[in-house]
C-alpha positions as CSV (number, residue, x, y, z in Angstrom):
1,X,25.1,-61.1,-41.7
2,X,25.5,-60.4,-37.9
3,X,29.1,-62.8,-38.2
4,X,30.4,-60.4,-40.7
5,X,29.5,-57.5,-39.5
6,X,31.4,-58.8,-36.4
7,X,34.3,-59.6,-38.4
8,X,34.4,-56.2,-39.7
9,X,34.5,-55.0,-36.4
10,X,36.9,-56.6,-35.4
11,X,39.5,-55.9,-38.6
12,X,38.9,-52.1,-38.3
13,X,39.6,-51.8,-34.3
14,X,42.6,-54.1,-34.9
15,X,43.5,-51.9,-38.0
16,X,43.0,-48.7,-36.1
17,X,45.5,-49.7,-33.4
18,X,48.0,-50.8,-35.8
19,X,48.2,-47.5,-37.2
20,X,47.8,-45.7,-33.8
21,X,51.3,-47.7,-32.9
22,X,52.7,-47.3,-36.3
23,X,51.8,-43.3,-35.5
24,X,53.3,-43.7,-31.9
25,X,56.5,-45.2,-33.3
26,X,57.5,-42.6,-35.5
27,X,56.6,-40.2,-33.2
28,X,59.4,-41.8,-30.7
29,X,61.3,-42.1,-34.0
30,X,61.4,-38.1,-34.6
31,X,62.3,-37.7,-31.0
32,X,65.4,-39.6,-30.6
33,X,66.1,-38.0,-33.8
34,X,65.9,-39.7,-36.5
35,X,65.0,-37.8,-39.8
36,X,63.2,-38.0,-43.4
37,X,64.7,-41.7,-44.9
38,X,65.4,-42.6,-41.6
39,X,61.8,-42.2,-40.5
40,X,60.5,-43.8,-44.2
41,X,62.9,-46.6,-43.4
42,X,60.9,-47.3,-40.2
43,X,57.8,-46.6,-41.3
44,X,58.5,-49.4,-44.1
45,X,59.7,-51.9,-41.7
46,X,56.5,-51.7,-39.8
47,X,54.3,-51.7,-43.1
48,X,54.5,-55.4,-43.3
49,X,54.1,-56.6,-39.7
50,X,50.9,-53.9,-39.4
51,X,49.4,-55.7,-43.0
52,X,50.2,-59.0,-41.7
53,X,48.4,-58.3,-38.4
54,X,45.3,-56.9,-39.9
55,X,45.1,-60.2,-42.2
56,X,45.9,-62.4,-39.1
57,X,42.7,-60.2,-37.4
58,X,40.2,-60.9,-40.7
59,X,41.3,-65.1,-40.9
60,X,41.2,-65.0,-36.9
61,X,37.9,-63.3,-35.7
62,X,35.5,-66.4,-37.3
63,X,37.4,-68.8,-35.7
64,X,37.4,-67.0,-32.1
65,X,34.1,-66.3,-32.2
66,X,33.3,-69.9,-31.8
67,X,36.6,-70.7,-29.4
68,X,36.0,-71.0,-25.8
69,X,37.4,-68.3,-23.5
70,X,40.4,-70.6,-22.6
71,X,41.1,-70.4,-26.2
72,X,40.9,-67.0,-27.0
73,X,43.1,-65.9,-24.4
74,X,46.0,-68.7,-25.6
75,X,45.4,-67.2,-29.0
76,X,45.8,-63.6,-27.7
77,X,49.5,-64.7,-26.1
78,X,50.2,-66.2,-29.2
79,X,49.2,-63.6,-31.9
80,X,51.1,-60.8,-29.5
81,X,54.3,-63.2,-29.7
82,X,54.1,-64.2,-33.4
83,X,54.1,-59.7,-33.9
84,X,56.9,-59.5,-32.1
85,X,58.7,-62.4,-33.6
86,X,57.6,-60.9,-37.2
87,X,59.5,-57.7,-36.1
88,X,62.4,-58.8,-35.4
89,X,62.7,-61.0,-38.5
90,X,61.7,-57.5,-40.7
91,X,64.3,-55.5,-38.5
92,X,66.8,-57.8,-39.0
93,X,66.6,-58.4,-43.0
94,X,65.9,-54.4,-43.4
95,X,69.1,-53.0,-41.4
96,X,71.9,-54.3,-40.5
97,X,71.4,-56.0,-36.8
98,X,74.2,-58.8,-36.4
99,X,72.9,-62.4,-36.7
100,X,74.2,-62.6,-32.7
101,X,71.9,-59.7,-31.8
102,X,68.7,-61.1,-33.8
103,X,69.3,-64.4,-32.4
104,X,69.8,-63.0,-28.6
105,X,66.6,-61.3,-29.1
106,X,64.9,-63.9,-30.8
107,X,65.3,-65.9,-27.6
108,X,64.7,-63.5,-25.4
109,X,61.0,-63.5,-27.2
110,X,60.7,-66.7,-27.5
111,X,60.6,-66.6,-23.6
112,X,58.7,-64.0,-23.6
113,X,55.9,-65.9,-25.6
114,X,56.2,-68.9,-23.2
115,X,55.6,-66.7,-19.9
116,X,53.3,-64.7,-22.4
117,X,50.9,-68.0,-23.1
118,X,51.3,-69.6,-19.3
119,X,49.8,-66.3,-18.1
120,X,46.7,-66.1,-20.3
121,X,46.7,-70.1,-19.9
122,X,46.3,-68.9,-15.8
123,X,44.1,-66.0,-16.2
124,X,41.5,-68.2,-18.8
125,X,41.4,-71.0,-16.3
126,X,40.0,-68.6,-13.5
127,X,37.7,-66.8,-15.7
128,X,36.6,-70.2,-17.6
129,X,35.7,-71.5,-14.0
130,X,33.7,-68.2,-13.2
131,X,31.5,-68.5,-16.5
132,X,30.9,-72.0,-15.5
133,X,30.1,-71.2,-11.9
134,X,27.5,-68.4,-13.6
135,X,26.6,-71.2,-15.9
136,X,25.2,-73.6,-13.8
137,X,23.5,-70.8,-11.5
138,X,21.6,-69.7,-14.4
139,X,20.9,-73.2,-15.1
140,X,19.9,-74.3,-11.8
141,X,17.5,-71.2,-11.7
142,X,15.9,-71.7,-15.0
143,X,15.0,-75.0,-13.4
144,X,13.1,-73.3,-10.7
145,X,16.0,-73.8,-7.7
146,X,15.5,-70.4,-6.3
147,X,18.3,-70.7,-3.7
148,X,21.1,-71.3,-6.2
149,X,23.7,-68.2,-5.4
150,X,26.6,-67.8,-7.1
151,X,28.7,-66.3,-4.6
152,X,31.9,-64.4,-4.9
153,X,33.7,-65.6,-7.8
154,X,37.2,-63.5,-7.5
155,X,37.4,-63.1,-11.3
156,X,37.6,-59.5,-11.7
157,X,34.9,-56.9,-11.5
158,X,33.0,-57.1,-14.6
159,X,32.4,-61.3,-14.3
160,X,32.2,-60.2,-10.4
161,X,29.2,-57.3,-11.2
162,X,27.8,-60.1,-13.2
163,X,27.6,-62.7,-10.4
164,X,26.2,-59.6,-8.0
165,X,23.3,-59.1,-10.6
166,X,22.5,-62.8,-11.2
167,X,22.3,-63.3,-7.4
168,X,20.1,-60.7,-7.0
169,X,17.6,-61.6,-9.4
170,X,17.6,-64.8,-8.0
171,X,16.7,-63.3,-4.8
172,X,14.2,-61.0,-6.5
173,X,12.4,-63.8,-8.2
174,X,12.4,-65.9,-4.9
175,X,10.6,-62.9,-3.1
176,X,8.5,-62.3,-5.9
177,X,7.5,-65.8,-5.5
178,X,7.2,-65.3,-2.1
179,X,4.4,-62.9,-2.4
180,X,2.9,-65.1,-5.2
181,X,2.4,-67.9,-2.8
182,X,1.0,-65.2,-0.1
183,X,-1.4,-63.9,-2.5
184,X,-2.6,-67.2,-3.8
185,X,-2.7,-68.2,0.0
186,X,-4.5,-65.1,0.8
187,X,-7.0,-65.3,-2.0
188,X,-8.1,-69.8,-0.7
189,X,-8.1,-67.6,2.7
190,X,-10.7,-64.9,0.9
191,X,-12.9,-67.9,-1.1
192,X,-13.2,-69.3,2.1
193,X,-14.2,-66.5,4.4
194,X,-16.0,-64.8,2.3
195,X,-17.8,-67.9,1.5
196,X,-18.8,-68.6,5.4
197,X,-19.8,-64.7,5.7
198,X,-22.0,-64.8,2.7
199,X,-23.6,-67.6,3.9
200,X,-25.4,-66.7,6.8
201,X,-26.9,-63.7,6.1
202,X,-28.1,-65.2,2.1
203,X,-29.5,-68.2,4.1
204,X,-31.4,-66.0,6.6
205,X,-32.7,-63.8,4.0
206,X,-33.7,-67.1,2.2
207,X,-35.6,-68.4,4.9
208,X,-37.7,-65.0,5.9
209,X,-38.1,-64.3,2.2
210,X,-39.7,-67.8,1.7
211,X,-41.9,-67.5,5.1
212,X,-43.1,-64.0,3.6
213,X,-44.1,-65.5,0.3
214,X,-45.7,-68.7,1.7
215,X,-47.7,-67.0,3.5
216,X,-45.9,-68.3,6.9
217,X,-46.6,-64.9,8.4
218,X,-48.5,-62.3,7.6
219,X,-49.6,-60.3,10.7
220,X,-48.1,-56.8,11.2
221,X,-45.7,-57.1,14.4
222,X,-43.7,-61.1,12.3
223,X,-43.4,-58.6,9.3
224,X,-41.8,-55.6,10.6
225,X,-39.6,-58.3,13.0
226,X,-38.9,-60.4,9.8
227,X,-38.1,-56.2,7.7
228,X,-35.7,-55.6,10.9
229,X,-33.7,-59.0,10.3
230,X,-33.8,-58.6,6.6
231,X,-32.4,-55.2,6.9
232,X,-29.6,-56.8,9.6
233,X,-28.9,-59.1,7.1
234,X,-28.3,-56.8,4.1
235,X,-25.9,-54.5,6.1
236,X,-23.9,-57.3,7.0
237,X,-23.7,-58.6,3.3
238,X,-23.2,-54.5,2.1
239,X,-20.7,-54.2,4.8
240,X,-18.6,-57.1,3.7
241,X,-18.5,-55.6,0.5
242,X,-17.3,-52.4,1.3
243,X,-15.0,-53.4,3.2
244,X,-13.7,-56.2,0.7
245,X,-13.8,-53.0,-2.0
246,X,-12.0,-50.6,0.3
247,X,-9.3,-53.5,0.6
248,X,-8.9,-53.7,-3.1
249,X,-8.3,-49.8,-3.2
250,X,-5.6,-50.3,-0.8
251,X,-4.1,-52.8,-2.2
252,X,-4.0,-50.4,-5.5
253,X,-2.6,-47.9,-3.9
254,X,-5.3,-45.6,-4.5
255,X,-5.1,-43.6,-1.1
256,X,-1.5,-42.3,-1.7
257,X,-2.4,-39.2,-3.3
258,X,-5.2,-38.4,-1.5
259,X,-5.2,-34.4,-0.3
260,X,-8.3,-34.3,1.6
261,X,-8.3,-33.1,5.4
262,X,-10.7,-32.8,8.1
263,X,-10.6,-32.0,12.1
264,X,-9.7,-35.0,13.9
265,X,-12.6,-34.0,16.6
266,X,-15.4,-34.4,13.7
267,X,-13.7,-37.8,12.5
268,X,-13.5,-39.0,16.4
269,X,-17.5,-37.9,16.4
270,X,-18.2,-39.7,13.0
271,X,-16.3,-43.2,14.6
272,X,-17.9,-42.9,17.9
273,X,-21.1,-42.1,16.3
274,X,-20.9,-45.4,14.5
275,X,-20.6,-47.4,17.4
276,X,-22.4,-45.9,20.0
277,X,-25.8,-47.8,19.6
278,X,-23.9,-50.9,20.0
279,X,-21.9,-49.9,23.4
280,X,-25.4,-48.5,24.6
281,X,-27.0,-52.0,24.1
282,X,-24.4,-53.7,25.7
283,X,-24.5,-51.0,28.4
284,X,-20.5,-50.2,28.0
285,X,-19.1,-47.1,29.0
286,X,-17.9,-45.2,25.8
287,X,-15.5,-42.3,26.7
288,X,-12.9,-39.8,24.5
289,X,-10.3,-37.5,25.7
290,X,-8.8,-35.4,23.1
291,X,-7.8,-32.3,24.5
292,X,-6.0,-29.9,21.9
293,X,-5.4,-32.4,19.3
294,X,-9.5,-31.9,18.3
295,X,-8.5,-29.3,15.2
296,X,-5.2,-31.3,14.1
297,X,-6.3,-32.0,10.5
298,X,-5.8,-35.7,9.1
299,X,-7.2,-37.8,6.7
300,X,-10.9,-38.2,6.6
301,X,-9.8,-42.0,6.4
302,X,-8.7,-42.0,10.0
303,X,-12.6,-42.4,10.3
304,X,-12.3,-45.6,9.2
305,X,-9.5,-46.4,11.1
306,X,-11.1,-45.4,14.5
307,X,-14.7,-46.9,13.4
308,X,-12.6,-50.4,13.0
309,X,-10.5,-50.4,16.2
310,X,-14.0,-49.2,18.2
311,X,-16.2,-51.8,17.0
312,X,-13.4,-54.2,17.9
313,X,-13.8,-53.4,21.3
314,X,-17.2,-53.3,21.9
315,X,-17.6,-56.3,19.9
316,X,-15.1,-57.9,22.2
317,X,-15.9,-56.4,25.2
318,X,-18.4,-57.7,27.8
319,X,-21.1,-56.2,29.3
320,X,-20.7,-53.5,31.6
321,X,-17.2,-52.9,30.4
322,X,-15.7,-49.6,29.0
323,X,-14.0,-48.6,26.2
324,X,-12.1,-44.9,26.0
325,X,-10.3,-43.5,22.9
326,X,-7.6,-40.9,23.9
327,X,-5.5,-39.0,21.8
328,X,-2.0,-36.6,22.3
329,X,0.6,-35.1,19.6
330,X,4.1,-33.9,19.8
331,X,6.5,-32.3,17.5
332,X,5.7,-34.5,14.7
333,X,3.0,-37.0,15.4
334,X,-0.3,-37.4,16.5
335,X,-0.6,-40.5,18.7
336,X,-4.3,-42.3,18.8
337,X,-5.0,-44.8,21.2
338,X,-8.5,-47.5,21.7
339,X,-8.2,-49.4,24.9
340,X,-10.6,-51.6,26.5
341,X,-11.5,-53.7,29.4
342,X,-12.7,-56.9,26.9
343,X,-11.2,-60.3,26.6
344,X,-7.7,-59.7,25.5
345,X,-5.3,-61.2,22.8
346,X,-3.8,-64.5,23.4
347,X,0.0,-63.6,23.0
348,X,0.2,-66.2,20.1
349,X,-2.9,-64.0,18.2
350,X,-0.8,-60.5,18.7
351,X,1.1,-60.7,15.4
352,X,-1.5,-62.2,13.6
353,X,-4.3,-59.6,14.0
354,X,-3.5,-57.5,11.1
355,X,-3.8,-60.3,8.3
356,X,-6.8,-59.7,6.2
357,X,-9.3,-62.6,7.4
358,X,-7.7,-63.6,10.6
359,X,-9.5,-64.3,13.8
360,X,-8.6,-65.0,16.9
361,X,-11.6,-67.7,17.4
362,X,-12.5,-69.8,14.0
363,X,-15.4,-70.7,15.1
364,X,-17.1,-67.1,15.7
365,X,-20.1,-66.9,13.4
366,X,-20.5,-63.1,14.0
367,X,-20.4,-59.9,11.5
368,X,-17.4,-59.2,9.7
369,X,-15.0,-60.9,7.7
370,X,-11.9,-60.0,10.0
371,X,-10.7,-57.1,7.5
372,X,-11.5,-54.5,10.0
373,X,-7.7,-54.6,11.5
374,X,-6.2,-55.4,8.1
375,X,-8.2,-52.3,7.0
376,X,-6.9,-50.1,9.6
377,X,-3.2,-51.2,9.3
378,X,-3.5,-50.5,5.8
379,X,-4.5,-47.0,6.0
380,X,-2.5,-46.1,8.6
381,X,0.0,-47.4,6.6
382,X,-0.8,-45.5,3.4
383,X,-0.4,-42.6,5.3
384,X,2.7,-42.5,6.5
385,X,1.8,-43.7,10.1
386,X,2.3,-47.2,12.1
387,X,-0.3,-48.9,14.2
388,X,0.7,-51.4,16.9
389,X,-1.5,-54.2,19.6
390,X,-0.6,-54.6,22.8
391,X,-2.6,-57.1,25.4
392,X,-1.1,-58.0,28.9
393,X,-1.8,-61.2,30.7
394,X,-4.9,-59.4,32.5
395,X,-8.5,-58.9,30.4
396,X,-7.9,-55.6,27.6
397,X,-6.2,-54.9,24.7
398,X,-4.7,-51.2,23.3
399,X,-4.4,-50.3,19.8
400,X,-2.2,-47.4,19.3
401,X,-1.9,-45.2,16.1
402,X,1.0,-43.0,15.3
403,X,0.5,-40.5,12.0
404,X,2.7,-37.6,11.3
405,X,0.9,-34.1,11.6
């Protein structure tokens, strides 16, 4: 059904552009002059080349749609050649051309048809070796070789805007798989984590909530000691959480069309709030200078932000040290910056401290899964803004925060 209807197709555009020149001719006809049987005369001599090219059309269009380029352009040449031959031979037995004449222009298209055919022979042999260049691409990519490219092809712009688009979903599937292998990378890296977080705080609440029920303890003071480590315990396991949902959100994008606001003074209180018990028992000096950027609205998120990059420091900083949160804005920005006098970043940690689960020692058994930084990167992120590290050979690091007003 679908070769017919091709068929048919093809016989009605070939039978409309046999009339459009039949049309065209007598149209020239009429102005050179010709007139009424003159103009019938013509239009009978092209009756029989236009009927003869239609029927050519119908036996033809099977057969080509199973020939190979090379082919179809040879039979092209050849069916343009055999018209013109036809025409000559109707033109001749119709009026009355001098054998001499029909056989001068006989051999003139007879030539014609030999530079006719050599010249589709050339153009088919340069197209034929594109469609096999896109050939064996395709190929080569359906068996999973990601780096086959196709290259420029120099076989005119459609085969050429073909090679363009294979190439670049070959390039799209390779980064796809790219971030496939990341993810799945990233997900080994979260079973594992999460797995050594989980673990500590599940085995210490194992271990107090067996001592409870054994009877191990049972005198006031043990209990509300074994209550405050149960409670430690729980907030590191619901903090984990949280922050492994937040992540998720993130990741969802769920945070782009967010329209809440709040005073960047309040969310600076709300951060430092969060973390001030901790700098107090390490006896660190906790300090903010915001001077007229305290009522620039942002993102009630930015709490976040500033909660992470704070208990960073203090968690990183020894005793006695200090930690200070500043903050300025210009035209267009509001620029947040955490320093403090802790540790530092080895230089080959700096561009690593953003990845979800990363830390800079392995072996630390402490709170948090290392999503903190990846947490704060992402908001920033989300909202327009860019977040950077910076650590010089000296004990310190400074996290700065650019976001647009």
């Amino acid at each position: 059904m679908r070769a017919a209807a091709g068929t048919l197709r093809t016989v009605v555009v070939v039978a409309a552009v046999a009339a459009a020149g039949a049309v065209g001719t007598l149209l020239v006809g009429a102005a050179l002059g010709m007139h009424g049987d003159e103009l019938a005369h013509l239009l009978q001599a092209l009756a029989l080349p236009g009927l003869a090219t239609v029927a050519v059309a119908a036996l033809a269009a099977p057969v080509m749609a199973r020939a190979s380029l090379r082919q179809r352009f040879l039979a092209v040449g050849v069916l343009a050649s055999a018209v013109s031959l036809t025409n000559v031979f109707v033109l001749t037995m119709q009026m009355s051309v001098s054998q001499h004449d029909a056989t001068l222009v006989t051999v003139l298209l007879v030539y014609a048809t030999g530079v006719g055919v050599a010249a589709a022979l050339a153009v088919a042999r340069g197209s034929a070796a594109a469609v096999r260049r896109l050939e064996e691409t395709a190929l080569r990519l359906g068996e999973g070789d990601l780096d086959a490219r196709t290259g420029p092809i120099a076989a005119g712009p459609e085969l050429e805007m073909l090679a363009r688009a294979l190439d670049e979903m070959a390039s799209r599937l390779q980064d796809a798989q790219g971030r496939e292998r990341e993810a799945e990378s990233m997900r080994r890296d979260l079973i594992t984590t999460v797995s050594h977080d989980l673990r500590t705080p599940l085995a210490s609440l194992r271990a107090m909530v067996e001592a409870i029920d054994d009877g191990v303890v049972d005198d006031p003071p043990s209990m509300r000691r074994y209550a405050a480590e149960m409670r430690r315990s729980v907030d590191q396991l619901v903090n984990l959480v949280d922050d492994l949902f937040e992540l998720t959100q993130l990741e969802a994008g769920a945070i782009a069309a967010e329209t809440r606001r709040a005073r960047l003074g309040d969310v600076v209180r709300s951060a430092v709030a969060a973390v001030e018990l901790q700098a107090s028992q390490k006896g660190l000096a906790l300090s903010t200078e915001l001077g007229e950027t305290a009522n620039v609205p942002c993102s009630p998120r930015i709490a976040r932000v500033l909660t992470n990059l704070l208990t960073n420091a203090v968690r990183h900083t020894p005793a006695d040290g200090s930690v200070r949160l500043t903050a300025s804005r210009d035209a267009n920005s509001v620029h947040l910056a955490v320093e403090d006098t802790g540790e530092g970043i080895a230089p080959d940690d700096l561009p690593r401290v953003f990845e979800p689960f990363f830390r800079a020692d392995p072996s630390r058994s402490g709170s948090g899964a290392g999503l903190g930084l990846a947490l704060a990167k992402r908001i920033v992120e989300a909202l327009g803004g860019r977040i950077s590290v910076a650590s010089g050979p000296g004990p310190g690091a400074r996290f700065d925060v650019e976001l647009p007003v």
